[in-house]
N, C-alpha and C positions, 0 to 999 in steps of 0.2 A: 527654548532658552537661547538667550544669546551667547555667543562666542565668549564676552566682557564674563559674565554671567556665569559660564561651565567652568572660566578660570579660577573663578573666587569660589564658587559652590558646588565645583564637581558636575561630572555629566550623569543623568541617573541609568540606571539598566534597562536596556531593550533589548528587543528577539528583532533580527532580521529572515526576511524571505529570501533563498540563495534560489536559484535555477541550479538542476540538476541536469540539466540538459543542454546542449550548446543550439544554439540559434537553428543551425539546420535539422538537428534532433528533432526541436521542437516542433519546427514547421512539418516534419513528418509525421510526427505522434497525431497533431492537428487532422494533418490531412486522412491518417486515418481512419482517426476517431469520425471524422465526418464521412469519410465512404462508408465506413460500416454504419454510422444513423441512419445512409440515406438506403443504404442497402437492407434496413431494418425489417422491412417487410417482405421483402423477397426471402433474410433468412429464417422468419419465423412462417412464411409459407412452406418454404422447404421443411423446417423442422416438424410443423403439422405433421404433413404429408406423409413422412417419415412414420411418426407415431402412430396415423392414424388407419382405422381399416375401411376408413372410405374406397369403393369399390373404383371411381372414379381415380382417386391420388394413386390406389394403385396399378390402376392401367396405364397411367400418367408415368410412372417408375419402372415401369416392364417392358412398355411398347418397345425400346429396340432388341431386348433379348425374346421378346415374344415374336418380332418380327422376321429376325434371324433363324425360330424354329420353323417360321413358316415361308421364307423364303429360302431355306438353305438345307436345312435339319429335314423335311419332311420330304424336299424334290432328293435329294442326296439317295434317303433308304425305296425310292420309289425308284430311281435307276438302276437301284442295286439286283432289286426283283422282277425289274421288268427283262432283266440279261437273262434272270434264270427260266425264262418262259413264258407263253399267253398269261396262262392259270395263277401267278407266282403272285401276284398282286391282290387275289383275291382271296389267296390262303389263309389260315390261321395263322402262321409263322408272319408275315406284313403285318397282321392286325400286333400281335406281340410285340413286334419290335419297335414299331408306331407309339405303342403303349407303353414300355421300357423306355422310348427316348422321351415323352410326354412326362413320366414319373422322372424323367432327372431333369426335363427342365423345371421341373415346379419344385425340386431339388435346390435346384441351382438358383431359382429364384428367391426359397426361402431365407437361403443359404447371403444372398445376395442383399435382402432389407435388412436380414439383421448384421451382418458387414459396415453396412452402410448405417444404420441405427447409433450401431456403436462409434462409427466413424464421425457422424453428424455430431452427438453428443459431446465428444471427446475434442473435436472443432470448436465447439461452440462453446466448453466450460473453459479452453485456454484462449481464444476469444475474449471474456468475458476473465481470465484471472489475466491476464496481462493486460487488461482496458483497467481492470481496479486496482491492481497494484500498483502501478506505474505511477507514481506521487511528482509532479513536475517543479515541487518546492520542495526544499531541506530548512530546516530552521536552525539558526545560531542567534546563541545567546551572548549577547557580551555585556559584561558585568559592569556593574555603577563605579565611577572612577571618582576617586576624592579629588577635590577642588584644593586651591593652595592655601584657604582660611582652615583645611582640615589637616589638610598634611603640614602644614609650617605652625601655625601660630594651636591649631590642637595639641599635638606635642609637646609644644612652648609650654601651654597653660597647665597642661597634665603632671611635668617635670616641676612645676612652680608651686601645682597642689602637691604632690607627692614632698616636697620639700618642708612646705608648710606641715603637711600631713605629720612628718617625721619627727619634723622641730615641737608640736606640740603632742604627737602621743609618744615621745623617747624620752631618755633619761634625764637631757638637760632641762627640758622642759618641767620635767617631774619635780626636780632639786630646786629650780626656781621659786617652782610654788610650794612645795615644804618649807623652804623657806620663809618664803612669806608669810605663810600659817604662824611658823614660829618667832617669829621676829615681832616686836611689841606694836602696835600701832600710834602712828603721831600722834599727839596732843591728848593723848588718855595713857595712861600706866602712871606707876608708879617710880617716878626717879625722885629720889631723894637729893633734895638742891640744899645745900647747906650753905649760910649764910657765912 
């Protein structure tokens, strides 16, 4: 509608799209929303991997605390018994102990996917609740505005019927036409004209 146009007939009701975010906001949400598409795959391999008991995914998950029992964990209890003599290494007591730290690392491991299970999931559902909540539009509605033919000469004409309205359904009106009813009509009755 033209400008001439909203004067005489009002402008009618629309919904605007607002930003809810200010420019640098947005270019951040952007950027993102784009490292995590592009990272999409990397985090839905992790998350397999996680879930899965692939024997692979889980060597893949363990290798440094499995290589710390065998770089650190297994030389460590082998010094320990090699101070206590030749024979100390070969005892049953090594064999135990060996097997006691074995049993806590598979301990510590288990202890460790599901850590991490819970942690990946708990990443990945706020991930994924702050990517879908996150609405980058608010909508305002602004309402249909009368034009000057409704607010000026509307009223005019509304006040002109109301008037009119009054004058024939009120009293004066009523008495007028009683009147008329009763009153003889021209050129028929009866008048007596005497010569």
């Amino acid at each position: 509608m033209s400008t001439s146009s909203n004067f005489w007939m009002g402008t009618p009701a629309k919904t605007e799209q607002l930003p809810t975010m200010s420019p640098q906001q947005q270019q951040m949400f952007e950027g993102l929303l784009s490292m995590v598409q592009g990272q999409q795959g990397n985090v839905s391999k992790y998350m397999n991997d996680l879930f899965s008991d692939d024997p692979q995914a889980l060597q893949r998950m363990f290798a440094p605390a499995q290589r710390e029992f065998q770089e650190q964990t297994i030389p460590g209890i082998a010094e320990q018994f090699s101070g206590m003599g030749s024979g100390a290494q070969s005892s049953s007591a090594f064999g135990q102990t060996l097997g006691a730290a074995g049993a806590s690392l598979s301990e510590k491991l288990a202890s460790m996917r599901e850590g991490l299970r819970s942690q990946g999931m708990s990443s990945f559902q706020n991930m994924m609740q702050q990517g879908l909540s996150k609405d980058p539009f608010a909508y305002q509605q602004t309402p249909r505005q009368p034009g000057f033919l409704e607010s000026v000469i509307g009223p005019a004409l509304g006040a002109t019927g109301s008037a009119a309205g009054s004058y024939f359904g009120g009293p004066a009106f009523a008495a007028t036409q009683a009147a008329r009813r009763n009153a003889p009509e021209s050129g028929t009755g009866s008048l007596d004209t005497k010569n």
